[in-house]
KEVEX-554228 format. One line per field, with one value per residue (C-alpha): chain; residue in three letters; y, z, x. Coordinates in Angstrom, 1 decimal, padded with zeros to 4 digits. Last residue first. Example, Ala and Ser with C-alpha at 12.3 -4.5 7.8 and 13.67 -1.06 7.14 Angstrom:
kette = [A;A]
rest = [SER;ALA]
py = [-001.1;-004.5]
pz = [007.1;007.8]
px = [013.7;012.3]
***
This chain:
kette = [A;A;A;A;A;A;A;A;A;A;A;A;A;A;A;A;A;A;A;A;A;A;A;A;A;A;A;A;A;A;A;A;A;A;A;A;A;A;A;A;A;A;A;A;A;A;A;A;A;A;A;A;A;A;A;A;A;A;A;A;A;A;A;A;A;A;A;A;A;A;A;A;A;A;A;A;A;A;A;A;A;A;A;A;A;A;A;A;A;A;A;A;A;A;A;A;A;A;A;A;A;A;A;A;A;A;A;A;A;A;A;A;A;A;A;A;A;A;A;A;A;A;A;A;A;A;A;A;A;A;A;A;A;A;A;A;A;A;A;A;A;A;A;A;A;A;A;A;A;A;A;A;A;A;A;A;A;A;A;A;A;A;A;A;A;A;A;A;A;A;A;A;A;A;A;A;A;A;A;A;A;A;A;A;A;A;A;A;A;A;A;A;A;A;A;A;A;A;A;A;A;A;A;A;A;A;A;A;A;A;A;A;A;A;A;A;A;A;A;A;A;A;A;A;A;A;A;A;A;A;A;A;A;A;A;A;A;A;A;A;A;A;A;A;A;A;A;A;A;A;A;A;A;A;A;A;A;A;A;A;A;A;A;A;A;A;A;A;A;A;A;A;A;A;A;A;A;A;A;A;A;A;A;A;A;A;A;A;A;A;A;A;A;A;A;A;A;A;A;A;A;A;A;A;A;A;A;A;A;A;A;A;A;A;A;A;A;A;A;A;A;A;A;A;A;A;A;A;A;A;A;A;A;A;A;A;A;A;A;A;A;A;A;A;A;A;A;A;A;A;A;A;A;A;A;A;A;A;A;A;A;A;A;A;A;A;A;A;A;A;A;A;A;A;A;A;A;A;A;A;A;A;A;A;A;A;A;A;A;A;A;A;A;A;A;A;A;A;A;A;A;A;A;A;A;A;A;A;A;A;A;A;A;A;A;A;A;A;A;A;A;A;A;A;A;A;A;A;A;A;A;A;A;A;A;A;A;A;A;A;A;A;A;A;A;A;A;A]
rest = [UNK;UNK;UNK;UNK;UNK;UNK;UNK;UNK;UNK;UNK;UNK;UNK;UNK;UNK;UNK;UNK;UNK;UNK;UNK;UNK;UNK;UNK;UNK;UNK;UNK;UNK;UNK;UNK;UNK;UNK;UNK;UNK;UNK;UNK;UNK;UNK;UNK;UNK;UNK;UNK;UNK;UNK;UNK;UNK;UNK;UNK;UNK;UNK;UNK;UNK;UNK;UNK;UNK;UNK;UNK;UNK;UNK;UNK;UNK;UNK;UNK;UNK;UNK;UNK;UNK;UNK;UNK;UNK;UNK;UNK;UNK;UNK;UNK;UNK;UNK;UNK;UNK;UNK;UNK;UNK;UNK;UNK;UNK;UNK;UNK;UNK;UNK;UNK;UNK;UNK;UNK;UNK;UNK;UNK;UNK;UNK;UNK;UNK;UNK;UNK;UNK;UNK;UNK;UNK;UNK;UNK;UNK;UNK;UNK;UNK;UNK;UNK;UNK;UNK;UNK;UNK;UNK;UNK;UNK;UNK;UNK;UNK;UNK;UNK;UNK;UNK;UNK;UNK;UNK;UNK;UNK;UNK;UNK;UNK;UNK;UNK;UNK;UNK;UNK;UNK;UNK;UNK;UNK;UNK;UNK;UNK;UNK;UNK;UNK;UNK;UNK;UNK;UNK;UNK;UNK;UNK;UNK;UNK;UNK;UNK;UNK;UNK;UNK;UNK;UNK;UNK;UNK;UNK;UNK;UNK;UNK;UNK;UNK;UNK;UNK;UNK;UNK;UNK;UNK;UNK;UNK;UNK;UNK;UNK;UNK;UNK;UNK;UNK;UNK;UNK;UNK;UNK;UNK;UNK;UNK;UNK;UNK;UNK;UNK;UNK;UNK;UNK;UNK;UNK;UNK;UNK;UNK;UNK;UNK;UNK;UNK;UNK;UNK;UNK;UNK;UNK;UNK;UNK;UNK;UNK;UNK;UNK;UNK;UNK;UNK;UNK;UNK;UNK;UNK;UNK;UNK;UNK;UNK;UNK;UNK;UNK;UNK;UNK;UNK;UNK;UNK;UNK;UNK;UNK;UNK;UNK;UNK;UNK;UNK;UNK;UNK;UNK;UNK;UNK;UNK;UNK;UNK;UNK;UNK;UNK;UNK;UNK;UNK;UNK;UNK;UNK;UNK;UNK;UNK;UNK;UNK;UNK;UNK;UNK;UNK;UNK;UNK;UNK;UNK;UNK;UNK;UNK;UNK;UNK;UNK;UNK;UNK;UNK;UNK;UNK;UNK;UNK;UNK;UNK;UNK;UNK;UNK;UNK;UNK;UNK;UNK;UNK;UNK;UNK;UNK;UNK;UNK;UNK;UNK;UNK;UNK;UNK;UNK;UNK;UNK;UNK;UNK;UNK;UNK;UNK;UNK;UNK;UNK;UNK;UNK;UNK;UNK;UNK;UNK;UNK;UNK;UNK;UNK;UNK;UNK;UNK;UNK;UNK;UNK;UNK;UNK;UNK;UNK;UNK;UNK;UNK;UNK;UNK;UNK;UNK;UNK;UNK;UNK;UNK;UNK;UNK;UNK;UNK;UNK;UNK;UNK;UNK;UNK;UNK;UNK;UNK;UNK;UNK;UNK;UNK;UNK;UNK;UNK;UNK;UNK;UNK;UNK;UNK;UNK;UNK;UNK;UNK;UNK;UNK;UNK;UNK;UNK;UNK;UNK;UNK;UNK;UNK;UNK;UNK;UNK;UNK;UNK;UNK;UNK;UNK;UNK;UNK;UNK;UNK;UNK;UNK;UNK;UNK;UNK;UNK;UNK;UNK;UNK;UNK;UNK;UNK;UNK;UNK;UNK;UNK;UNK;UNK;UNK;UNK;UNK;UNK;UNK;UNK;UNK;UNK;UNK;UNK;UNK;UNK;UNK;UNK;UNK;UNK;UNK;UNK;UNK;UNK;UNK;UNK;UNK;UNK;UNK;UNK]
py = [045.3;045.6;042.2;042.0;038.2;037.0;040.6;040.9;037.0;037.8;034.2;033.5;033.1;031.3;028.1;029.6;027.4;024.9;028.4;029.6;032.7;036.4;036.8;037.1;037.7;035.7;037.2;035.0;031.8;032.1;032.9;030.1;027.5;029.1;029.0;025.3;024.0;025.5;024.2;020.8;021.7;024.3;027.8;029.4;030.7;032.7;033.1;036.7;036.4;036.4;032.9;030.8;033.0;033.3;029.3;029.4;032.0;029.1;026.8;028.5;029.6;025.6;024.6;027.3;026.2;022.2;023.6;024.2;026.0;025.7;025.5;028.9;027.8;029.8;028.1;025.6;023.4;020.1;017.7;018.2;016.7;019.7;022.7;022.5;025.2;028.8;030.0;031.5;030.7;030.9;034.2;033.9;037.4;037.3;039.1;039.3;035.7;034.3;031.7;030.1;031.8;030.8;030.1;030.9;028.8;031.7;030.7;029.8;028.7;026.0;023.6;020.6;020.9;020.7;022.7;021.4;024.1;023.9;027.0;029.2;030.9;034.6;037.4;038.6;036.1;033.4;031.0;028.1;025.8;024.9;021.7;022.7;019.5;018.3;015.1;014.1;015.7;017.5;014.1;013.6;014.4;017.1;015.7;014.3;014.3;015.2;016.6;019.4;019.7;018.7;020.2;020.7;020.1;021.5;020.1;022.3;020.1;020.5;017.3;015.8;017.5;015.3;012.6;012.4;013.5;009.9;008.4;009.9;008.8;005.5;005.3;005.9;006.3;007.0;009.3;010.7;009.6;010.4;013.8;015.7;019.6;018.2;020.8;020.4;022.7;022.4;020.4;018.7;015.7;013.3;015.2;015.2;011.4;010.8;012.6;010.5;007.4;007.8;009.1;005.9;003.9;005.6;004.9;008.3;009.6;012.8;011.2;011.3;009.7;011.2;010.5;012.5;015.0;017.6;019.8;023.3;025.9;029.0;032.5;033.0;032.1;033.7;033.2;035.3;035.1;035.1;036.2;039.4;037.6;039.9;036.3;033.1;030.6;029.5;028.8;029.4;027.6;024.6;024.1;024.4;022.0;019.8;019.8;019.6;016.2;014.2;015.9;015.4;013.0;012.0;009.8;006.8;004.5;005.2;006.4;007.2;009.9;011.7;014.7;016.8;020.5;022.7;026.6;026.2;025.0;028.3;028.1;030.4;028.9;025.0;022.7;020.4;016.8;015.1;016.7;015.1;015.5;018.8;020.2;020.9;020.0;019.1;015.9;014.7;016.1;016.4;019.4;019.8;023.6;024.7;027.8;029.5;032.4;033.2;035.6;038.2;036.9;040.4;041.1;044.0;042.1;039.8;042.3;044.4;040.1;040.3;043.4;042.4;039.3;040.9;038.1;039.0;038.1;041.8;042.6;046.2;047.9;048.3;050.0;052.6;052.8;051.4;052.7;050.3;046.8;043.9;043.8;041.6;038.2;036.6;038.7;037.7;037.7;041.6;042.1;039.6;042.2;044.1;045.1;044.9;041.5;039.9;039.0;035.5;032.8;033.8;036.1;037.9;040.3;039.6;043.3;043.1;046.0;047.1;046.5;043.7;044.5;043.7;040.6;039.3;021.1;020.3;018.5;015.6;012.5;010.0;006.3;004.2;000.9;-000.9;-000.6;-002.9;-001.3;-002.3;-005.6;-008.3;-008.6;-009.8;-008.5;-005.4;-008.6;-009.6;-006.5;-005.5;-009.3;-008.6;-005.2;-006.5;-009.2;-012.4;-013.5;-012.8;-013.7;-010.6;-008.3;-006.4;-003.1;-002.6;-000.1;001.2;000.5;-002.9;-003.2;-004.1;-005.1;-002.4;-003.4;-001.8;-004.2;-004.8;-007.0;-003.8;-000.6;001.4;004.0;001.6;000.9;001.4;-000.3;001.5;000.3;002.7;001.6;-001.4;-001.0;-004.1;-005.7;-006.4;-010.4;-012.6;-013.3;-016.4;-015.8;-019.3;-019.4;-015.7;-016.5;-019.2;-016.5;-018.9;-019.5;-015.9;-014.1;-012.0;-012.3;-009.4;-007.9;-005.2]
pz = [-001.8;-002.1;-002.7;000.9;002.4;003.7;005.9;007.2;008.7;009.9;011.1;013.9;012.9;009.7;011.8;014.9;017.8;015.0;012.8;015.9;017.8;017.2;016.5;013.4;012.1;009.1;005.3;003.7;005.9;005.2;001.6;001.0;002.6;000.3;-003.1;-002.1;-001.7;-004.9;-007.3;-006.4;-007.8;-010.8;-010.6;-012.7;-009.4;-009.1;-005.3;-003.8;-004.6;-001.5;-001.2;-001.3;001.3;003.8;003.3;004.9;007.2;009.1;008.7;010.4;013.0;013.5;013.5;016.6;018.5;018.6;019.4;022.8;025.0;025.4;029.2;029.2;028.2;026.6;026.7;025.3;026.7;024.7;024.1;027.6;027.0;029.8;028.3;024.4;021.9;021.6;020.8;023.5;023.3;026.6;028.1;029.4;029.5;031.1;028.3;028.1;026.8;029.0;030.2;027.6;027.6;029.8;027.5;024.0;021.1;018.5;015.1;014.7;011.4;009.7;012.6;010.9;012.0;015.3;018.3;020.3;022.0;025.5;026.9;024.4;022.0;022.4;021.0;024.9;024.0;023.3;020.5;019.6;016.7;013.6;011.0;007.5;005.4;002.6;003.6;007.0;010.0;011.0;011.1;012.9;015.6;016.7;019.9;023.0;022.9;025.5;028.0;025.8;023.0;019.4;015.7;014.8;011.4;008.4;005.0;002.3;-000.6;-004.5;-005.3;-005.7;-002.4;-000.7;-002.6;-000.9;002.8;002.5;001.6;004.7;006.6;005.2;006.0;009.7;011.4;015.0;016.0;019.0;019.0;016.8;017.0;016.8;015.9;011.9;009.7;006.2;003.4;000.4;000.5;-002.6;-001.7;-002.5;-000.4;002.9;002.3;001.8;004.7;006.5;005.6;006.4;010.3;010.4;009.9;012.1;014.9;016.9;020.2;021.4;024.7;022.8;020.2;017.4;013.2;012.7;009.7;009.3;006.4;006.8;004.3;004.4;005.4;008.5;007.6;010.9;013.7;015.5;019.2;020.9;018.9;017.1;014.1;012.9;012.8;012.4;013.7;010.4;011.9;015.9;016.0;013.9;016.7;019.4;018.1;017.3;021.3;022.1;023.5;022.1;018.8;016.0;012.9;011.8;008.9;010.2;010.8;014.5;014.4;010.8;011.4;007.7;006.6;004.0;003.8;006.7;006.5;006.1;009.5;011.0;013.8;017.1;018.6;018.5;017.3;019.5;020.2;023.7;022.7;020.0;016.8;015.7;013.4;013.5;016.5;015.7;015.3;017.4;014.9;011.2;010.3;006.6;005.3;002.1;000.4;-001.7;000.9;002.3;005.1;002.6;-001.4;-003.5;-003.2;-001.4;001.5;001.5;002.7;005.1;007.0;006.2;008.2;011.2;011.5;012.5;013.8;017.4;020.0;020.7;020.7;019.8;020.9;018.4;019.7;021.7;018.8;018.6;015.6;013.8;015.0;016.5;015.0;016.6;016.0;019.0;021.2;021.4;024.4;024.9;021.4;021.5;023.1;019.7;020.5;024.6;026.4;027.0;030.6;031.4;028.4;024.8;026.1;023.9;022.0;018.3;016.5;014.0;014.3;011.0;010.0;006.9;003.4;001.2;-000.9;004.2;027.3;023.8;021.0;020.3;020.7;017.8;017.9;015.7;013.8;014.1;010.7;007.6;004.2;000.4;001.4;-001.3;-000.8;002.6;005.4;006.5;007.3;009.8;011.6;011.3;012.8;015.9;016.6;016.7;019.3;018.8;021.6;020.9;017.3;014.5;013.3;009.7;008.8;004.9;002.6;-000.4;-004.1;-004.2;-006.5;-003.2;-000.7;001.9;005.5;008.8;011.6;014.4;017.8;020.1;019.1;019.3;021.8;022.5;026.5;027.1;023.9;023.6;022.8;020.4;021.3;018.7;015.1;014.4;013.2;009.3;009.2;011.2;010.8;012.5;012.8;012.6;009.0;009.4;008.3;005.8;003.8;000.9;002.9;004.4;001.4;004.4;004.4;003.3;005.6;003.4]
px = [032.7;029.0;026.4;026.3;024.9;028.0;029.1;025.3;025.7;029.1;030.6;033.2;036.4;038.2;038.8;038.8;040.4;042.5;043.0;044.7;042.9;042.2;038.5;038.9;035.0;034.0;033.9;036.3;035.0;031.1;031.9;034.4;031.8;029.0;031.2;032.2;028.9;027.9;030.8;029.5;026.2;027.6;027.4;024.5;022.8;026.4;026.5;025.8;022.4;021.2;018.9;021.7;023.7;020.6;020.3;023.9;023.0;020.5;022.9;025.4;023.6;022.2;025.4;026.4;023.5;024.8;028.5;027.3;024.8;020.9;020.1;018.2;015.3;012.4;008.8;006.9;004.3;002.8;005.3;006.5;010.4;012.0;010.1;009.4;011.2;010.9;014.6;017.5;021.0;023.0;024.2;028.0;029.2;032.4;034.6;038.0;038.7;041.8;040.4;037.5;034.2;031.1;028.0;026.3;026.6;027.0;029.3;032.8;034.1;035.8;037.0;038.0;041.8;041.4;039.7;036.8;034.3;033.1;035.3;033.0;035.1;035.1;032.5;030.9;028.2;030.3;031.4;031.2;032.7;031.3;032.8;031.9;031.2;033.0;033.6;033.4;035.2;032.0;029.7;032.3;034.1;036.5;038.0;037.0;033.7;031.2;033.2;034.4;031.4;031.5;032.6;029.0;027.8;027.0;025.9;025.6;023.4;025.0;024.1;027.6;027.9;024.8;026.5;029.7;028.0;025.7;029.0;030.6;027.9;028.0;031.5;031.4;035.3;035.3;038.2;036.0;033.0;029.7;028.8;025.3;023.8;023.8;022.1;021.5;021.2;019.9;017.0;014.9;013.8;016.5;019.4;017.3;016.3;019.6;021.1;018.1;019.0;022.7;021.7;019.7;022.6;024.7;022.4;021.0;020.8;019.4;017.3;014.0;016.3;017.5;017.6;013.8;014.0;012.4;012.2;011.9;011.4;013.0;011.1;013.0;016.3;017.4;014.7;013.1;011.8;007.8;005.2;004.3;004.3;007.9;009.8;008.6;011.4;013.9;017.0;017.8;013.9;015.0;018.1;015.9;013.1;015.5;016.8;013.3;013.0;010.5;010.3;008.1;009.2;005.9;006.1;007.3;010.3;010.3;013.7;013.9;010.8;010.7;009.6;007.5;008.1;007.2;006.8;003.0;002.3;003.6;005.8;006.6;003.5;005.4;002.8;001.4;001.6;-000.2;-003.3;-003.5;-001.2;-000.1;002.3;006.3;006.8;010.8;012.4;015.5;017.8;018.6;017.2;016.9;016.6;015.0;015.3;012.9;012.7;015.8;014.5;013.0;014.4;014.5;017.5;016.7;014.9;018.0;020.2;018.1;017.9;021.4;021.7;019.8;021.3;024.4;026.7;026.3;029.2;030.4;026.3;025.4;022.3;019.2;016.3;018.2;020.8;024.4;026.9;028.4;029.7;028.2;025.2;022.4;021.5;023.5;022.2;018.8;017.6;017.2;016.5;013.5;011.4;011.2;007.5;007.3;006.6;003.2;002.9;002.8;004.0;005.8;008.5;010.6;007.8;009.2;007.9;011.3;013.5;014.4;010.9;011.1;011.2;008.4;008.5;009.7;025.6;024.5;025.7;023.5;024.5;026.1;025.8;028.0;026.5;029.4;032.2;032.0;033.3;033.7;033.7;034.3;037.7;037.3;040.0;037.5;034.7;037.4;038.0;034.0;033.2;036.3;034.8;031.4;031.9;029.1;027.7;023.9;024.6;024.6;022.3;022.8;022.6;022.8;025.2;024.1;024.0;026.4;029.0;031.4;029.9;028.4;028.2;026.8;027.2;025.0;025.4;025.1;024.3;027.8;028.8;032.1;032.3;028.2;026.9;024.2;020.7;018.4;014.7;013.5;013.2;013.7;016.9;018.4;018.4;020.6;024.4;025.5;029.1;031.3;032.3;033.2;037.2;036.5;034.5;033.2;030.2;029.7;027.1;025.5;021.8;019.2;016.3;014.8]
***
């Protein structure tokens, strides 16, 4: 809804020309702040919601939000930020699911997928010739026992928003297909806020990815497994084809996640370092006031330079990477909003004791091809470990092992305090660790 800003009895903006809410043309960067250029996000006070607003072709943002922050009658004003994505079964379930690995040339063995996926596997216990052990796996293998007995296979009844660069989730023409590793019955309506359509599907792959560490169909006989593999997903468009996304349209679609019926939702992006983007933050207030997890990665070294937001906003748990040989992965951020650690695969930081460096493997598109999938190995980074932690998150829901009674607010907390009292130490500062890295078996057991 294009609105105008009330600026006659503002002596200070007498000379901004403020235009109506812009088109939805391609994302534009401003280079030296990661902002779009000429747009302002403002809420006034009393109002509902915020509203983007354009400004003059000359006109420089920082100097309209510091004057629009002096007026009474603002609530908040910031730029329209940009954050990048962060990337460098009623009956229970075979103990080993029949995933082949590969989904293109030869057709691999039944339980293939082990030798990819370490990250699901147990790390502890004793080691058997289908099942090895994995010093960075969170043991999805025992949840996955877990939730069978409970009643709720691969959190089924859950729902899980990605926010992300869409995900193929369903086809359309030749050019759009649906990822193999997907069924079209495990999607819930979505939204594209990029486009400002209906069909949020990816044109990049990244959501794909992170949608695929969550809920991919597991024991088909095809491809990988995913964690929550019988939870809904709902996706949601807020990226790029090159994994950027306006603040404003990241809002929108926390709300739209939060008004139709998720409960968790994953955030694999970052704003810039220190950035400050109060609709986000108010689309985070009322996702807790409704009882929605949000999670969010903490960031990548050389992509941000500290722990960003959305994981430094409220009440959502900020993940960190770790490695395949169970140390944190020299990419990941450290501050105080790290909560937990969770698989992002690559090269350790100095000093872990471990080299093993595998990256994160899930059936997702190859290199923007809307059509072809495959298996990269290019996925690292703190964007992998959200979508882990989401993915158990749904697994908690669905367990049983938080009081269904509990209150909305109450429920965000109980899942954050589960995921932290039964992580992993792993050794390092809270600020590297948070609580450690996340036991997916450990946070769905019933027992002591």
């Amino acid at each position: 809804m294009n609105r105008r800003l009330p600026i006659a009895s503002v002596a200070l903006l007498a000379t901004l020309a403020i235009a109506g809410s812009p088109g939805r043309a391609a994302t534009g960067v401003s280079p030296a702040h990661g902002f779009v250029p000429r747009q302002v996000v403002l809420k006034l006070t009393g109002d509902g919601r915020a509203d983007t607003f354009a400004l003059e072709r000359n006109a420089d943002v920082t100097a309209v939000v510091a004057a629009l922050r002096e007026n009474p009658r603002v609530e908040y004003a910031a730029p329209n930020y940009i954050a990048t994505a962060s990337v460098t079964p009623p009956v229970a379930e075979p103990e080993v699911p029949n995933d082949p690995g590969p989904i293109t040339g030869a057709p691999g063995p039944p339980g293939g997928w082990v030798s990819k996926q370490w990250n699901f596997l147990p790390w502890h216990g004793e080691p058997g010739p289908l099942l090895p052990l994995s010093p960075g796996g969170i043991d999805a293998v025992g949840a996955w026992e877990n939730l069978a007995a409970a009643g709720r296979p691969g959190a089924q009844g859950v729902t899980v928003a990605v926010l992300d660069t869409g995900i193929a989730y369903r086809t359309l023409s030749p050019r759009f297909l649906r990822s193999p590793d997907f069924a079209s019955g495990q999607f819930v309506k979505g939204y594209d806020f990029v486009d400002d359509d209906a069909l949020p599907l990816d044109e990049n792959g990244h959501g794909t990815h992170v949608a695929g560490t969550i809920a991919e169909k597991t024991n088909n006989g095809i491809g990988l497994t995913g964690l929550a593999f019988r939870a809904k997903l709902m996706p949601v468009r807020v990226l790029d084809q090159f994994g950027r996304g306006r603040a404003d349209d990241i809002a929108k679609g926390i709300r739209f996640a939060v008004a139709h019926g998720a409960n968790v939702i994953n955030m694999s992006f970052n704003f810039g370092c220190g950035r400050q983007v109060p609709g986000v933050d108010e689309a985070l207030r009322q996702a807790y006031q409704r009882g929605v997890v949000a999670v969010a990665s903490v960031g990548n070294v050389g992509s941000e330079a500290c722990v960003s937001p959305p994981s430094t906003g409220p009440h959502a748990i900020g993940v960190g990477g770790s490695t395949q040989g169970g140390c944190i992965g020299n990419y990941s951020l450290a501050g105080k909003d790290v909560d937990v650690l969770a698989p992002g695969g690559g090269a350790p930081a100095i000093g872990c004791p471990s080299v093993s460096a595998d990256a994160i493997y899930q059936v997702t598109l190859k290199d923007r091809v809307t059509d072809e999938f495959g298996e990269p190995s290019s996925y690292v980074g703190t964007s992998m470990a959200a979508a882990h932690v989401s993915g158990v998150a749904a697994m908690v829901l669905a367990s049983g092992v938080i009081d269904r009674k509990a209150k909305k607010k109450g429920k965000v907390g109980a899942v954050t305090k589960r995921l932290r009292q039964t992580a992993r130490d792993l050794g390092l500062p809270p600020t590297r660790q948070g609580a450690g890295l996340i036991d997916a078996a450990a946070a769905t057991s019933l027992g002591p």
